[in-house]
C-alpha positions as a Markdown table, in Angstrom:
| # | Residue | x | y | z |
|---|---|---|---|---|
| 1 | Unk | -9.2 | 10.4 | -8.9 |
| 2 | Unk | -6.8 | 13.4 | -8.8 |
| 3 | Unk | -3.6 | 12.5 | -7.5 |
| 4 | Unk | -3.6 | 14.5 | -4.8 |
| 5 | Unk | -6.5 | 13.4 | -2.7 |
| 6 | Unk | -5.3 | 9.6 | -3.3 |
| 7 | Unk | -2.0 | 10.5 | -1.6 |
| 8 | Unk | -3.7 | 12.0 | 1.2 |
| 9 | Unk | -6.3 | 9.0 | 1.1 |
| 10 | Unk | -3.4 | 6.9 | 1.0 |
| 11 | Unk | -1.5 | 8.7 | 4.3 |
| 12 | Unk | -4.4 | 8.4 | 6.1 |
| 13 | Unk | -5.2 | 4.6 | 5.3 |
| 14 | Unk | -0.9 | 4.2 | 6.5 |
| 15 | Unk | -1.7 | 6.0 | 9.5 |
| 16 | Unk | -5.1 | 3.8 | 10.3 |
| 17 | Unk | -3.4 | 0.6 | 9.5 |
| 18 | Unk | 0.1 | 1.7 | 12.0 |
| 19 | Unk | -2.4 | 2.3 | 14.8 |
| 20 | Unk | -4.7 | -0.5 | 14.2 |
| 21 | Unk | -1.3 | -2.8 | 14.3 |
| 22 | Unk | 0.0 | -1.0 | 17.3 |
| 23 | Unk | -3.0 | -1.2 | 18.7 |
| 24 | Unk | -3.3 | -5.0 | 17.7 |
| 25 | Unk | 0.3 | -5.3 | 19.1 |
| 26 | Unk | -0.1 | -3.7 | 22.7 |
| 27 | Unk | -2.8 | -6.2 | 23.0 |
| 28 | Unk | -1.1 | -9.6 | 22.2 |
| 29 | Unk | 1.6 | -8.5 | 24.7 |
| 30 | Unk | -0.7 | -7.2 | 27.5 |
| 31 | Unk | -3.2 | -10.0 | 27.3 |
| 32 | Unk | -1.3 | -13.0 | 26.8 |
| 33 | Unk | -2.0 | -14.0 | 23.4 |
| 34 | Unk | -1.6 | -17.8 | 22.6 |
| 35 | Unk | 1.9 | -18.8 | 21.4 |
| 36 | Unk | 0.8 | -20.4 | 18.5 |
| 37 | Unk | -1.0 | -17.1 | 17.1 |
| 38 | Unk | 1.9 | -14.9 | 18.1 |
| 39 | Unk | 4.5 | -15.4 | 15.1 |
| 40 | Unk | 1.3 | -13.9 | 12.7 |
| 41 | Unk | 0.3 | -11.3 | 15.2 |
| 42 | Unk | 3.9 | -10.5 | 14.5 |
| 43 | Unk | 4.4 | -10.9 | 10.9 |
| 44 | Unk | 0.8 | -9.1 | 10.2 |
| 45 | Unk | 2.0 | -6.2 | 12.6 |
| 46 | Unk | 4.7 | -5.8 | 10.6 |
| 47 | Unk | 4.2 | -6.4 | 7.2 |
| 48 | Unk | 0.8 | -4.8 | 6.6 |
| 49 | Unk | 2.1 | -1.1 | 7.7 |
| 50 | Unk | 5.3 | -1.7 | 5.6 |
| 51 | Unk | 2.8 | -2.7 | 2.6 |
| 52 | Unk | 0.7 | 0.8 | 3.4 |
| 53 | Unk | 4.1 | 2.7 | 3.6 |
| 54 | Unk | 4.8 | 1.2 | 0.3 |
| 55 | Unk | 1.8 | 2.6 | -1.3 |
| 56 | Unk | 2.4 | 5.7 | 0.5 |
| 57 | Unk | 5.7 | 6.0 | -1.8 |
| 58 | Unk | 4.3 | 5.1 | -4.5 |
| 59 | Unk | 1.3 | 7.8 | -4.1 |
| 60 | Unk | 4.1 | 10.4 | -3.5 |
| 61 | Unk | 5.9 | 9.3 | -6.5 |
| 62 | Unk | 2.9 | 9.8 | -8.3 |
| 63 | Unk | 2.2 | 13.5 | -7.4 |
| 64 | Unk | 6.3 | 14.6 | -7.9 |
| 65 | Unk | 6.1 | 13.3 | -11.3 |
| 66 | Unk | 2.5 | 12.7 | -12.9 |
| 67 | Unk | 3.8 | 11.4 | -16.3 |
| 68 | Unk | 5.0 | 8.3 | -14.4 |
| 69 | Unk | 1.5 | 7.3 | -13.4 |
| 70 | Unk | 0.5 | 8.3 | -17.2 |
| 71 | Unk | 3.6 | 5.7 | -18.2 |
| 72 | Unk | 2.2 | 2.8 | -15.9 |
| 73 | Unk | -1.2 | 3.3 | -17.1 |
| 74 | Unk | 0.1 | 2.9 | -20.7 |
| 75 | Unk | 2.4 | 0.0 | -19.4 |
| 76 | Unk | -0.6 | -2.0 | -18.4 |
| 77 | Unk | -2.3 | -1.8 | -22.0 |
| 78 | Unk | -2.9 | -4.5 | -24.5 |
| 79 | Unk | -0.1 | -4.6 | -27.9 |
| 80 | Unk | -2.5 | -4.7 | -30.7 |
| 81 | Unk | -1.2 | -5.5 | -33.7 |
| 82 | Unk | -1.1 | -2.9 | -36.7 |
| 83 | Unk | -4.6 | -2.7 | -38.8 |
| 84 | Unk | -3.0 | -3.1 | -42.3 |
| 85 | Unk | -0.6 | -5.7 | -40.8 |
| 86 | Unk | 3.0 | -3.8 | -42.0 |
């Protein structure tokens, strides 16, 4: 996928998930929520936008310097050992 439409794929997907979570928020505190669910409304309204921002960096990253998605890509690749075994 060309690397510029996955960082505006990706900036749209953080901006979905910040609303959905402030959404998700807003409504645990106006209808009262159970305490007992509260602490993971709370950690999941927090931690999945920091997770999509994270992505979100790492898209931008991606597009400033294309080589270092080349370099990952080639990170994630099987050593073989040498055909004539030298």
């Amino acid at each position: 996928m060309h690397l510029r439409r996955r960082t505006t794929l990706v900036a749209v997907f953080a901006a979905v998930v910040t609303l959905a979570c402030a959404a998700l928020l807003s409504a645990a505190v106006l209808v009262p929520a159970p305490t007992v669910v509260l602490p993971f409304v709370i950690a999941a309204c927090l931690g999945c936008p920091m997770a999509a921002t994270y992505e979100l960096a790492r898209a931008v990253a991606a597009v400033r310097d294309p080589q270092l998605e080349l370099r990952r890509e080639l990170d994630r690749l099987p050593e073989t050992a040498h055909p004539l075994g030298l």
